[in-house]
Z-matrix of the N, CA and C atoms (Angstrom, degrees):
N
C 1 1.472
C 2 1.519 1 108.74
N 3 1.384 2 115.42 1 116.13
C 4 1.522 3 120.17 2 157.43
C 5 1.255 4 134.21 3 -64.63
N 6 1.474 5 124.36 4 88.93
C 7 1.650 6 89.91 5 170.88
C 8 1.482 7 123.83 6 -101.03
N 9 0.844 8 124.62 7 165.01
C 10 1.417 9 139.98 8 -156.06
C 11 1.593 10 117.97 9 -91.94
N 12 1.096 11 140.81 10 142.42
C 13 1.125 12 125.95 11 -172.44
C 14 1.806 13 129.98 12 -70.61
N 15 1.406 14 103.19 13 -19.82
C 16 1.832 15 100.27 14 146.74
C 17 1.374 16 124.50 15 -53.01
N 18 1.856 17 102.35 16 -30.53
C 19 1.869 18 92.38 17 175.61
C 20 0.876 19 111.25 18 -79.42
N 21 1.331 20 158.13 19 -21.72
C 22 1.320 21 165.52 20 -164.58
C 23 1.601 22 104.55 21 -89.16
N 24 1.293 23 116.03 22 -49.82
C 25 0.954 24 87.99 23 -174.36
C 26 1.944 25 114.62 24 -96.22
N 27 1.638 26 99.00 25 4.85
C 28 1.277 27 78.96 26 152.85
C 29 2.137 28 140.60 27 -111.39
N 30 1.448 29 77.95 28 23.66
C 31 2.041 30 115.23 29 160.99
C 32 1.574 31 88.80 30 -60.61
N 33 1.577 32 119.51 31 -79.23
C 34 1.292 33 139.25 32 -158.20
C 35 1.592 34 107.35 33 -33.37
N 36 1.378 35 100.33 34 -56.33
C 37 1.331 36 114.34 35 -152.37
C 38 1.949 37 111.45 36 -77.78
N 39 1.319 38 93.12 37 -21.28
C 40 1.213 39 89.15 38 153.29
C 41 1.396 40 148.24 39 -149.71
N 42 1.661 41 103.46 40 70.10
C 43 1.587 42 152.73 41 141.91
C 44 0.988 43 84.84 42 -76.41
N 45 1.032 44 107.47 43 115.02
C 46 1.568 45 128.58 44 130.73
C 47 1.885 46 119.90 45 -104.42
N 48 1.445 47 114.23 46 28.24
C 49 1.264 48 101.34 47 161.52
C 50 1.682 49 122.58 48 -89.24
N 51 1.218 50 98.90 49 170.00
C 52 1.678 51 98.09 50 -148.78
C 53 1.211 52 142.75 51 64.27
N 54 1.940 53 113.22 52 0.96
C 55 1.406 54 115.93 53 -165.61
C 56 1.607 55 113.33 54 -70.83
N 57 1.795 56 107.04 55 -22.98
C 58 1.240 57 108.60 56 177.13
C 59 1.630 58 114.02 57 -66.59
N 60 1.426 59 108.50 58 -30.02
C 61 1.756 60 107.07 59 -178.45
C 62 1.289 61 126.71 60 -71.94
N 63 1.694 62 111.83 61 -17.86
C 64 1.356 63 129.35 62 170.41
C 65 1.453 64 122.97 63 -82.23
N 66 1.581 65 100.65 64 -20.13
C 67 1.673 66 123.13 65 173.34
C 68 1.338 67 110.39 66 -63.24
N 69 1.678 68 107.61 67 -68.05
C 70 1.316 69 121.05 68 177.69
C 71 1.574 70 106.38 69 -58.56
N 72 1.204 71 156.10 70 -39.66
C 73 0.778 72 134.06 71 -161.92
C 74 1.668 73 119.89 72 -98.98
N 75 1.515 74 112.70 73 -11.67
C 76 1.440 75 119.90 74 149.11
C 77 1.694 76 109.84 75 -50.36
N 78 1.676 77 117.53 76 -74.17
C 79 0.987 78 126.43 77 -177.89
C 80 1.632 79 125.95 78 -71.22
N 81 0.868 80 124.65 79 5.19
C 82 1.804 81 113.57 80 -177.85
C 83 1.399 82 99.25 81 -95.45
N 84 1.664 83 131.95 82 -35.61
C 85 1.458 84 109.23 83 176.18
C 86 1.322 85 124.25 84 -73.59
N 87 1.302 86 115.86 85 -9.55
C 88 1.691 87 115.88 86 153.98
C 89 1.252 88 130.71 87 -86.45
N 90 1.420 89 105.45 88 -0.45
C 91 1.602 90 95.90 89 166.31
C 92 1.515 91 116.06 90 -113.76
N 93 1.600 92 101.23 91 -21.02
C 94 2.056 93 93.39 92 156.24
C 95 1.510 94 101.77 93 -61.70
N 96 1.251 95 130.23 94 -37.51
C 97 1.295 96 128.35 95 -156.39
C 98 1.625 97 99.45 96 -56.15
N 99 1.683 98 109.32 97 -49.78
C 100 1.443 99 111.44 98 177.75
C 101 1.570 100 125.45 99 -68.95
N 102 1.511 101 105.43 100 -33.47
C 103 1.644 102 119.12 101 -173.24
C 104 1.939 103 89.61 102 -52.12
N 105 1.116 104 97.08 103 -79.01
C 106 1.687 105 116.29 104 -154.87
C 107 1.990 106 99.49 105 -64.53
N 108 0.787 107 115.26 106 -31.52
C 109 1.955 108 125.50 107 150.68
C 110 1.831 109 96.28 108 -48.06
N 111 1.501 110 125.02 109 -93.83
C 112 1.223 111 111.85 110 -170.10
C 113 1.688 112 124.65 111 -46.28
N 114 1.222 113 109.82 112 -35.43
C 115 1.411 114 120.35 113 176.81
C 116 1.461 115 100.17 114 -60.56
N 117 1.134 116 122.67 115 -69.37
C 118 1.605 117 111.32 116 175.25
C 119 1.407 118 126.47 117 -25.07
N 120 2.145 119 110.02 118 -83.60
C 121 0.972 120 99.89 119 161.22
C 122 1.233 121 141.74 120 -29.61
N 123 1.688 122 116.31 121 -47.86
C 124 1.394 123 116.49 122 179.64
C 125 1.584 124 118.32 123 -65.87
N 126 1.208 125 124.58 124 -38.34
C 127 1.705 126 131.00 125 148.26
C 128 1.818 127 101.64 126 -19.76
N 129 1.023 128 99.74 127 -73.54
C 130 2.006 129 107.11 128 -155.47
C 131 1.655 130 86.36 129 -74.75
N 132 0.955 131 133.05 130 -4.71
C 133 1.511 132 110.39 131 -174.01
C 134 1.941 133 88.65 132 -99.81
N 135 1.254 134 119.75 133 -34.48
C 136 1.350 135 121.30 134 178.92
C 137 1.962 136 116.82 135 -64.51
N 138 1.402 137 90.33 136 -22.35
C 139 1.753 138 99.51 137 -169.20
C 140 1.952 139 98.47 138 -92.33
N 141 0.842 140 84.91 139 -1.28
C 142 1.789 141 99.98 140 -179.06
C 143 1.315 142 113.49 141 -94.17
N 144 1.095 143 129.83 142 -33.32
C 145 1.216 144 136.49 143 -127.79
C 146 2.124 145 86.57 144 -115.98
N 147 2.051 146 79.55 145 -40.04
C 148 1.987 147 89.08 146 -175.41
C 149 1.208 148 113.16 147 -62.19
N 150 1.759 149 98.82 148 -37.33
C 151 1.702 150 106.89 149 177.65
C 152 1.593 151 115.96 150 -64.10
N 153 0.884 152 106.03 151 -41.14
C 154 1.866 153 110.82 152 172.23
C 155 1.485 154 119.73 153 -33.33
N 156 1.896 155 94.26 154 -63.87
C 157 1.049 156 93.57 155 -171.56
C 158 1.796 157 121.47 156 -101.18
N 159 1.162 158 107.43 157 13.99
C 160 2.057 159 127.55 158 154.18
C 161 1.180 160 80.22 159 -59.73
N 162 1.284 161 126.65 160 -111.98
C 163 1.398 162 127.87 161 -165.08
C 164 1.470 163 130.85 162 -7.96
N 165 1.263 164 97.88 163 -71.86
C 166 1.747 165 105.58 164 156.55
C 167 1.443 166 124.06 165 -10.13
N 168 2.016 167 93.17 166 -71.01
C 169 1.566 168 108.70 167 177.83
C 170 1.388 169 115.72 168 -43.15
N 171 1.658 170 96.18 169 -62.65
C 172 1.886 171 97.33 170 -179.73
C 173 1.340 172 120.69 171 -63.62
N 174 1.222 173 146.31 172 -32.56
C 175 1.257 174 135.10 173 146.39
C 176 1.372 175 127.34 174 35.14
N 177 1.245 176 99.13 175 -76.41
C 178 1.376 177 123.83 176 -174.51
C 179 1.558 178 107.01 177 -73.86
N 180 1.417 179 114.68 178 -54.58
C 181 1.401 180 98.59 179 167.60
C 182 1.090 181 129.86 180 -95.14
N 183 1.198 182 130.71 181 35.50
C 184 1.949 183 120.12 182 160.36
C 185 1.317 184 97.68 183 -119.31
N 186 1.942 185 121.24 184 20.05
C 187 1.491 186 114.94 185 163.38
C 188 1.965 187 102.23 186 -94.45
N 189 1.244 188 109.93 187 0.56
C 190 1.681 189 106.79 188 -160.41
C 191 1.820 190 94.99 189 -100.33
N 192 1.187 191 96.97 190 144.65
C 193 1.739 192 92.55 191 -175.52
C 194 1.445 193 112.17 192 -69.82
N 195 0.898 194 131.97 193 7.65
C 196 1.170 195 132.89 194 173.15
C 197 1.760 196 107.45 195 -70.11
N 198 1.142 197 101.10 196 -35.24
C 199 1.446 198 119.37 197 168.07
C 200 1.436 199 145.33 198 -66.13
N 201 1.652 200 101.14 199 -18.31
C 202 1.685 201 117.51 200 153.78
C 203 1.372 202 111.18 201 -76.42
N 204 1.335 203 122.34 202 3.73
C 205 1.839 204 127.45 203 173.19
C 206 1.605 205 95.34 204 -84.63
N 207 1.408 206 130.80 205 96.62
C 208 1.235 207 126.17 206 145.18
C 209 1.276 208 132.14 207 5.88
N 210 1.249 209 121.68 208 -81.85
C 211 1.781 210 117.92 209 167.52
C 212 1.370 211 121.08 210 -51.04
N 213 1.408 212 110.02 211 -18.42
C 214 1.863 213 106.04 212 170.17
C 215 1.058 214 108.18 213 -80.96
N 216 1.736 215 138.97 214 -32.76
C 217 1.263 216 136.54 215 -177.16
C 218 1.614 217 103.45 216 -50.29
N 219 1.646 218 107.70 217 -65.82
C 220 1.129 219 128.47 218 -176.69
C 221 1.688 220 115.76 219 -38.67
N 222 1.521 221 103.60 220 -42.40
C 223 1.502 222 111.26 221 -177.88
C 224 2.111 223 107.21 222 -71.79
N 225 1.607 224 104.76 223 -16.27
C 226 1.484 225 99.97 224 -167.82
C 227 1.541 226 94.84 225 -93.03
N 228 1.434 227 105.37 226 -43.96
C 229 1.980 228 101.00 227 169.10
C 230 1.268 229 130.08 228 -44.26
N 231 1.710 230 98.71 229 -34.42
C 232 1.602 231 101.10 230 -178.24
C 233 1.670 232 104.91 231 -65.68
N 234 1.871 233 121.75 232 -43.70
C 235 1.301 234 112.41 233 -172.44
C 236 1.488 235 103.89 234 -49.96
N 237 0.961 236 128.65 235 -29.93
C 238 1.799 237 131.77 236 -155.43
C 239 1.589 238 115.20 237 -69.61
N 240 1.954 239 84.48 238 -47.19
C 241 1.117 240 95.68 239 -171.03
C 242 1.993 241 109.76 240 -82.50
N 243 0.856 242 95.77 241 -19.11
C 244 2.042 243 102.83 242 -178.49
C 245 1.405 244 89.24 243 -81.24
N 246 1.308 245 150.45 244 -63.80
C 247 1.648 246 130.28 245 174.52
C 248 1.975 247 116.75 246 -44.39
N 249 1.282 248 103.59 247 -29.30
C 250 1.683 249 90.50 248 172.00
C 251 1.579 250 122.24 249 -92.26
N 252 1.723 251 123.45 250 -31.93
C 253 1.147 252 116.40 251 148.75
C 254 1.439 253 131.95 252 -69.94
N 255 1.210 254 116.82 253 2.69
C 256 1.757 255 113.27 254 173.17
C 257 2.011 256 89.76 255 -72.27
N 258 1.526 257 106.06 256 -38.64
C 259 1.713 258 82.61 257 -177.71
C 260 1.881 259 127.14 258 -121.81
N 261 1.727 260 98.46 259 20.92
C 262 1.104 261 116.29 260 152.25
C 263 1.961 262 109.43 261 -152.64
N 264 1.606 263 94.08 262 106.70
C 265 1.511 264 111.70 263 -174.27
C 266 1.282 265 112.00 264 -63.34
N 267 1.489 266 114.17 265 -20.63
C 268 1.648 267 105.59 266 -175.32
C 269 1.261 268 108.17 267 -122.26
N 270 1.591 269 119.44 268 48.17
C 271 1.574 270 119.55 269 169.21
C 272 1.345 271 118.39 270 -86.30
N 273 1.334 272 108.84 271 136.81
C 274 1.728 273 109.35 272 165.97
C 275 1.556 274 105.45 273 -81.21
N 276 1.100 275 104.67 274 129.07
C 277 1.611 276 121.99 275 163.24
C 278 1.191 277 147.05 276 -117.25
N 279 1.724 278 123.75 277 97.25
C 280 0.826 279 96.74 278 -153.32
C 281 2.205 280 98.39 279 -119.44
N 282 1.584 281 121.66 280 -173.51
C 283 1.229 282 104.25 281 -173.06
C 284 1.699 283 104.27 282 -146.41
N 285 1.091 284 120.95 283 140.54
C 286 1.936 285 120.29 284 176.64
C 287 1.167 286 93.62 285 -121.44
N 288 1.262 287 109.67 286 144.02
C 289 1.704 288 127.89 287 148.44
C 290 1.278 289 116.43 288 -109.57
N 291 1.273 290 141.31 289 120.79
C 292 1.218 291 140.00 290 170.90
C 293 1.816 292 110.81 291 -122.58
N 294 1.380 293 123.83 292 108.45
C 295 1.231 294 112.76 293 -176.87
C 296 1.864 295 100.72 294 -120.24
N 297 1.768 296 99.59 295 147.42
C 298 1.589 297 133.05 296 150.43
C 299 0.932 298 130.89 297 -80.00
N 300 1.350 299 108.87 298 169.91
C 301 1.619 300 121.24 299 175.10
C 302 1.699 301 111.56 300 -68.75
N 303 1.503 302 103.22 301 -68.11
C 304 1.537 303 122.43 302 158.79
C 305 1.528 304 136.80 303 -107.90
N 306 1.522 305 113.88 304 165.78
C 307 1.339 306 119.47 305 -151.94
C 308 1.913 307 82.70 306 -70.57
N 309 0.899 308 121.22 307 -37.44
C 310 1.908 309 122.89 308 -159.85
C 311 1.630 310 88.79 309 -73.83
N 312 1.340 311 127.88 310 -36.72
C 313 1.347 312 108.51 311 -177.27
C 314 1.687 313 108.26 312 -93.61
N 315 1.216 314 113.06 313 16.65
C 316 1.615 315 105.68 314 169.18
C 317 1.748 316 102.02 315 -93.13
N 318 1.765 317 90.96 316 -37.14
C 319 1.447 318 85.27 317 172.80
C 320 1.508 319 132.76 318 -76.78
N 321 0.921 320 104.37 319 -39.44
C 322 1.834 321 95.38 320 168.18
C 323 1.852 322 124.06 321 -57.98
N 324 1.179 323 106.66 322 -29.94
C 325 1.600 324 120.09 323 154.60
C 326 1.541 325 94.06 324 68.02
N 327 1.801 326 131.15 325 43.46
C 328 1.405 327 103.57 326 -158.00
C 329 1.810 328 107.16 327 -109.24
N 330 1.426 329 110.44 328 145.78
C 331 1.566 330 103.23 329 -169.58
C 332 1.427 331 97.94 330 -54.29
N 333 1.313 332 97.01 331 154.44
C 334 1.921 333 121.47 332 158.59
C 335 1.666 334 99.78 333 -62.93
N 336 1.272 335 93.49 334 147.12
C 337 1.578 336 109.54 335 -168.98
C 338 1.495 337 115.84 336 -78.63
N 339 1.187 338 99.14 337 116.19
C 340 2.166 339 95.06 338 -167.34
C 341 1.949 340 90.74 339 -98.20
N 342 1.394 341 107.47 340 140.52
C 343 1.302 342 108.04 341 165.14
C 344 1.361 343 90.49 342 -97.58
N 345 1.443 344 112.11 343 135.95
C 346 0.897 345 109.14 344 174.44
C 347 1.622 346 114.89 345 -132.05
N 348 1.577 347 113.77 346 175.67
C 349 1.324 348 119.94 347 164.73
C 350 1.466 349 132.39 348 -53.44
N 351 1.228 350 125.38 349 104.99
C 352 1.345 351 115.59 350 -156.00
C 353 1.790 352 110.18 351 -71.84
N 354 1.073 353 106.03 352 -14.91
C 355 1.723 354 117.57 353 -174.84
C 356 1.997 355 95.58 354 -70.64
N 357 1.384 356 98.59 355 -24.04
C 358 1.651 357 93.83 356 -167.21
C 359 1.525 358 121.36 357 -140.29
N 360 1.071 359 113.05 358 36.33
C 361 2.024 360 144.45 359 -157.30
C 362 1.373 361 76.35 360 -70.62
N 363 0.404 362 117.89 361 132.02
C 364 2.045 363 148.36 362 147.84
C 365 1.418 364 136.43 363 -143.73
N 366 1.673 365 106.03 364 9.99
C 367 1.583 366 119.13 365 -179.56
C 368 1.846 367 105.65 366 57.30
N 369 1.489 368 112.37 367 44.27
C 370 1.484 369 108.78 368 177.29
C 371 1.735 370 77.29 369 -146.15
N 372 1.769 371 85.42 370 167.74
C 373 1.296 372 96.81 371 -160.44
C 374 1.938 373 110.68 372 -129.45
N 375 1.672 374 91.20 373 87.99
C 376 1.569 375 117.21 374 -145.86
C 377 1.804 376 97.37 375 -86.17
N 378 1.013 377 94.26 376 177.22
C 379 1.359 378 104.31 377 -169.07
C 380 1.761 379 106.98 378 -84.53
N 381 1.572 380 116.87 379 116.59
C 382 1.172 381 136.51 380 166.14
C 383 1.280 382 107.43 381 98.72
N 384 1.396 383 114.19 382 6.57
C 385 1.949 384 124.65 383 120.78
C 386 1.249 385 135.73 384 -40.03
N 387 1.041 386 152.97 385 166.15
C 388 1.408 387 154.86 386 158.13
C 389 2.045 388 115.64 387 -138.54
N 390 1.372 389 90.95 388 159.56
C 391 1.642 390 86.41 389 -159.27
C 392 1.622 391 96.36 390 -148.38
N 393 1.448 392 120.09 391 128.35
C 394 1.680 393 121.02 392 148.88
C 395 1.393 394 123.68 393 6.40
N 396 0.606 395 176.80 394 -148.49
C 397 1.048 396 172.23 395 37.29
C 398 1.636 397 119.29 396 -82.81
N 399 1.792 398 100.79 397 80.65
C 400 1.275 399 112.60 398 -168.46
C 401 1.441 400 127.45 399 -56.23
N 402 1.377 401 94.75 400 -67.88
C 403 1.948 402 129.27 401 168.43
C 404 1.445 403 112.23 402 -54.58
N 405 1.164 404 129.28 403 -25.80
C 406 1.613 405 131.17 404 163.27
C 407 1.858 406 85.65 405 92.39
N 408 1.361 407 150.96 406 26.86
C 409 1.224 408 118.00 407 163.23
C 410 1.382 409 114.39 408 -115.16
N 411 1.497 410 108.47 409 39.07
C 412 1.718 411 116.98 410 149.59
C 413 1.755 412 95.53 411 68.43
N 414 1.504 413 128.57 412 5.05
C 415 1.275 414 116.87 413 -170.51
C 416 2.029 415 98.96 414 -121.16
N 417 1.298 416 111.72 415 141.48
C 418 1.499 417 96.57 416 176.13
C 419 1.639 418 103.45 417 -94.16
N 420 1.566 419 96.22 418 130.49
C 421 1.585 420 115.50 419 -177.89
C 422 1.527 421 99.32 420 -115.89
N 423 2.102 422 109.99 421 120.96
C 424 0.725 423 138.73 422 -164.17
C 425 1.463 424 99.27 423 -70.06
N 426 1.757 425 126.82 424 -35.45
C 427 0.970 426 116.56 425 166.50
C 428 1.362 427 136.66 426 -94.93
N 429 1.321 428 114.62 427 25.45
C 430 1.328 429 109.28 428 -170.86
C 431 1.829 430 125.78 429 79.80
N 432 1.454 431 113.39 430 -10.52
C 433 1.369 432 124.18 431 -165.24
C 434 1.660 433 89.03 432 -120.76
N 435 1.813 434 89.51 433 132.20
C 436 1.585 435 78.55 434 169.57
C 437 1.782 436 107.56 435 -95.32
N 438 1.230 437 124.49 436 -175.91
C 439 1.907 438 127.34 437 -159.63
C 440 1.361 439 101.01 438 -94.91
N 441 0.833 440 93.04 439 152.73
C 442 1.386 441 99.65 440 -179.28
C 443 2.151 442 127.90 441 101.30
N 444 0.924 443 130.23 442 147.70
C 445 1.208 444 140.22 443 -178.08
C 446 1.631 445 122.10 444 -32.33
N 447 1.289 446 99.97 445 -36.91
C 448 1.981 447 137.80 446 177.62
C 449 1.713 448 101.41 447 55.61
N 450 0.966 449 135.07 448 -161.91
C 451 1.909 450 122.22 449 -166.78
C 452 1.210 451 95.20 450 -131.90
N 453 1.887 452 115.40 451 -150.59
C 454 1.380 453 115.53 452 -162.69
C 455 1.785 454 137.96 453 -29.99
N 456 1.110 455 153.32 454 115.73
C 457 1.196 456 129.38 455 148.38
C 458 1.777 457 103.90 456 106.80
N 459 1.647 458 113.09 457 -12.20
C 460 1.032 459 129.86 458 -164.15
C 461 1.621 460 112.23 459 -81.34
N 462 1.202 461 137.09 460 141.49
C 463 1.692 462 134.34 461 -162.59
C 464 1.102 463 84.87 462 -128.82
N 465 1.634 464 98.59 463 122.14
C 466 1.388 465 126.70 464 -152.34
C 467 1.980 466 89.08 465 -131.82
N 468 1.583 467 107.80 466 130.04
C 469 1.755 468 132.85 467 -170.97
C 470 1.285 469 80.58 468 -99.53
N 471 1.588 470 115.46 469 134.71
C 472 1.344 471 110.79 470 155.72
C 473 1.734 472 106.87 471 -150.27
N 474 1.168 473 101.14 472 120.76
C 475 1.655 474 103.56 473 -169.82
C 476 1.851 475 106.12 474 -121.84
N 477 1.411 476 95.99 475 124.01
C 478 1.308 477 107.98 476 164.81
C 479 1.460 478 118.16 477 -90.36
N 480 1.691 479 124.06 478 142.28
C 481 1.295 480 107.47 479 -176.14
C 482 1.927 481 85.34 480 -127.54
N 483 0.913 482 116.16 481 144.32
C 484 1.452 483 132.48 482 165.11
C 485 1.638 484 119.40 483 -113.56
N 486 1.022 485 125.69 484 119.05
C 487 1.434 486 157.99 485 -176.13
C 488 1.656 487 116.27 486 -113.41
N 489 1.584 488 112.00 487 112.55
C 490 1.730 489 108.29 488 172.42
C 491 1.326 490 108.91 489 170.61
N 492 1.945 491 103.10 490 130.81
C 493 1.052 492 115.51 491 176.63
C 494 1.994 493 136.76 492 -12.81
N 495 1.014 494 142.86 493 148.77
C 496 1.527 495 127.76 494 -163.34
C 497 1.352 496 92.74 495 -101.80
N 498 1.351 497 116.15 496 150.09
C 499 1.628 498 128.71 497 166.97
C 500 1.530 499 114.58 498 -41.37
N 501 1.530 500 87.73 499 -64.77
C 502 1.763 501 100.40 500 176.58
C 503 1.679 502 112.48 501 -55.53
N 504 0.919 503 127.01 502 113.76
C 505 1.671 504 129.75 503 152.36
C 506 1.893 505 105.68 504 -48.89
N 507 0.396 506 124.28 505 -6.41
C 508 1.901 507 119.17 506 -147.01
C 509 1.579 508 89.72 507 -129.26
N 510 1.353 509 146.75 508 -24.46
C 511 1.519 510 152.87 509 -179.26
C 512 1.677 511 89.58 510 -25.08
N 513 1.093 512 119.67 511 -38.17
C 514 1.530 513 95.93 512 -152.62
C 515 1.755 514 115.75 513 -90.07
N 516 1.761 515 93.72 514 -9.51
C 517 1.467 516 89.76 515 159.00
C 518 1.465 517 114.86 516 -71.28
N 519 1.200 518 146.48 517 -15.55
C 520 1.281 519 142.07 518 -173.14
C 521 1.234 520 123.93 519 -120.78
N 522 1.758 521 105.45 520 34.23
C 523 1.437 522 133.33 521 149.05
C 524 1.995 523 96.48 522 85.69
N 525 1.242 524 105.90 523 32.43
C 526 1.886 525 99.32 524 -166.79
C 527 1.546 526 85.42 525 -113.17
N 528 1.216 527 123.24 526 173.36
C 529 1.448 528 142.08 527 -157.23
C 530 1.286 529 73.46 528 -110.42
N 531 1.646 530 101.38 529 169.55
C 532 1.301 531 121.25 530 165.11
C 533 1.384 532 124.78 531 -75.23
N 534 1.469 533 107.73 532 -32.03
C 535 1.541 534 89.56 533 -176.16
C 536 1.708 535 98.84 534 -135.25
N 537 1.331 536 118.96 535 168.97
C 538 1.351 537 126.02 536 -134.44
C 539 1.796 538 74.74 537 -115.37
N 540 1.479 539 124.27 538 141.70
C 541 1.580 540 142.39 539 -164.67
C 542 1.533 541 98.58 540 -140.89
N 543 1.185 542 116.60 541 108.54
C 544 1.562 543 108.31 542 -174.18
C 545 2.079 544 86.23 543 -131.59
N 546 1.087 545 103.43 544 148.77
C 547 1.458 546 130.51 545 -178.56
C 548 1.686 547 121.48 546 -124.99
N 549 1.365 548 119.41 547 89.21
C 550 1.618 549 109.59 548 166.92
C 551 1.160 550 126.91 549 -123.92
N 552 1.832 551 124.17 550 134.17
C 553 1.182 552 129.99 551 -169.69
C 554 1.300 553 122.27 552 -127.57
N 555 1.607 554 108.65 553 140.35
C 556 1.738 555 98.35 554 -170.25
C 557 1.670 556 83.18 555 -130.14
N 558 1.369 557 100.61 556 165.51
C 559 1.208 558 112.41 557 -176.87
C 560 1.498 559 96.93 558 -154.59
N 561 1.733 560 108.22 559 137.96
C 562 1.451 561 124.33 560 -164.22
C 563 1.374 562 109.98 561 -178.18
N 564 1.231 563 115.28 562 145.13
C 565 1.672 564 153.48 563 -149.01
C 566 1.821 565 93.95 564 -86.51
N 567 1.354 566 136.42 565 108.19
C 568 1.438 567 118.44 566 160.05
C 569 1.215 568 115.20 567 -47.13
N 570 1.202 569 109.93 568 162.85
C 571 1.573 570 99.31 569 170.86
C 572 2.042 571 123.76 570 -102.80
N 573 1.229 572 95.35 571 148.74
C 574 1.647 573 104.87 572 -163.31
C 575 1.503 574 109.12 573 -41.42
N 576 1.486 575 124.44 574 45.43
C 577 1.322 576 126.06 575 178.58
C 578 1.733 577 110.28 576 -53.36
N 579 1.690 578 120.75 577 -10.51
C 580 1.371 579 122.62 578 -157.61
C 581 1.557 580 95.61 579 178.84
N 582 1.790 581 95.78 580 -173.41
C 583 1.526 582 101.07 581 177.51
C 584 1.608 583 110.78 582 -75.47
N 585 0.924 584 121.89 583 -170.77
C 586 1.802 585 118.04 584 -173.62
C 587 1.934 586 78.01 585 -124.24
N 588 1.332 587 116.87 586 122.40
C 589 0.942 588 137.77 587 149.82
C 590 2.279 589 120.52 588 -27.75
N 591 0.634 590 88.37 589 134.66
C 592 1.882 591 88.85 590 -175.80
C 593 1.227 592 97.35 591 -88.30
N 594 1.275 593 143.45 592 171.75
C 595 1.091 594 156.60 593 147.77
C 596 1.518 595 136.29 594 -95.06
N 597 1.709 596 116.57 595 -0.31
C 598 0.881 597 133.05 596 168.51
C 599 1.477 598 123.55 597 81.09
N 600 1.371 599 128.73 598 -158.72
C 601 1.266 600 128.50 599 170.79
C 602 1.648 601 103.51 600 -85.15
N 603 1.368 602 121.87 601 163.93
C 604 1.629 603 124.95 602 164.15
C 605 1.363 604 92.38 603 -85.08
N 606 1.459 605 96.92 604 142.22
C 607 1.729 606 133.23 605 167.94
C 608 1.465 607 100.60 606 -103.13
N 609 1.207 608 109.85 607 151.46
C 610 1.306 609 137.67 608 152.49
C 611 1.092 610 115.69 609 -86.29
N 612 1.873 611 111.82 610 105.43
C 613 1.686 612 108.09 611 -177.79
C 614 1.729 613 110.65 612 -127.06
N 615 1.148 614 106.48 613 156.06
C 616 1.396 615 119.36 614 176.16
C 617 1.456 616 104.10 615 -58.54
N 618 1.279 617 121.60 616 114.34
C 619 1.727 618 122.92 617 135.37
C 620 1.018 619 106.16 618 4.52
N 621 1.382 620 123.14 619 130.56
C 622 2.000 621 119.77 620 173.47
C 623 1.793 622 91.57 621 -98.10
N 624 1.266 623 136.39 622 142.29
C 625 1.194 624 125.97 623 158.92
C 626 1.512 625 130.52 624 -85.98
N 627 1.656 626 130.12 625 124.64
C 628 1.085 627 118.30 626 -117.36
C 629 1.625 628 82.34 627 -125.45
């Protein structure tokens, strides 16, 4: 008996053995693709959430003067930073303090005024420029805040930024960067341990060369 190749292929067509192994294997790399995708995201939304509330905790103490002492800052960063590497070990971390007089001038955030060279204006404050010198620490601060913790009564910016590789290897098929950039900022009043320091008249200071 001959059969012909319409019979064969309509033998073929209905086997369906193996159809489940051809199923699964269309569909399972799109759904690890999604499993280990949500797990990621859901990771960085959890490492966010820790950083939020570190911050939170310290709060309270980098408003107490004990906290314009340098090595105490350092000792409240470290708590911050040991709650975000307990659940990403290979984050870069890094931290600014920039504090004002008032909460309206933390918020406007505006550079100190550079006179500058008109041949080379770029609103930066270049060498053999001169600039305001609002805050009295002889340095031009792009935001208006000079660094550091500052003392009584003073409203102190403090932003942690966290930086680190993604769980997923594979992120970049599903349009994500390689590494996960998270940003958190609290902003708060020291407390009236004393008078709040003045800041004086603005000076006219030389460009520092950097």
């Amino acid at each position: 008996m001959i059969i012909s190749a319409l019979d064969w292929l309509g033998i073929f067509s209905q086997d369906e053995r193996g159809a489940s192994i051809m199923e699964f294997a269309l569909i399972a790399p799109l759904a690890i693709l999604t499993i280990f995708g949500t797990m990621d995201i859901g990771h960085s939304y959890f490492v966010r959430a820790t950083l939020d509330g570190a911050m939170q905790n310290m709060g309270r103490s980098s408003s107490l003067e004990s906290a314009a002492i340098l090595a105490q800052q350092e000792v409240i960063d470290l708590r911050v930073k040991e709650a975000v590497l307990a659940l990403a070990p290979t984050a870069t971390i890094t931290t600014n303090r920039s504090y004002y007089k008032t909460f309206s001038e933390a918020a406007s955030a505006r550079a100190e005024i550079v006179i500058e060279n008109p041949a080379t204006a770029n609103f930066r404050c270049d060498v053999g420029e001169s600039f305001w010198d609002i805050n009295g620490n002889k340095t031009w601060d792009s935001d208006g805040g000079a660094k550091g913790q500052g003392g009584a009564r003073d409203v102190v910016v403090i932003t942690y930024k966290v930086t680190y590789p993604r769980l997923f290897p594979l992120a970049k098929l599903m349009g994500l960067p390689a590494n996960v950039e998270l940003e958190s900022n609290s902003i708060l009043a020291n407390q009236p341990y004393g008078e709040q320091a003045a800041n004086g008249l603005p000076v006219q200071t030389n460009c520092p060369a950097f």
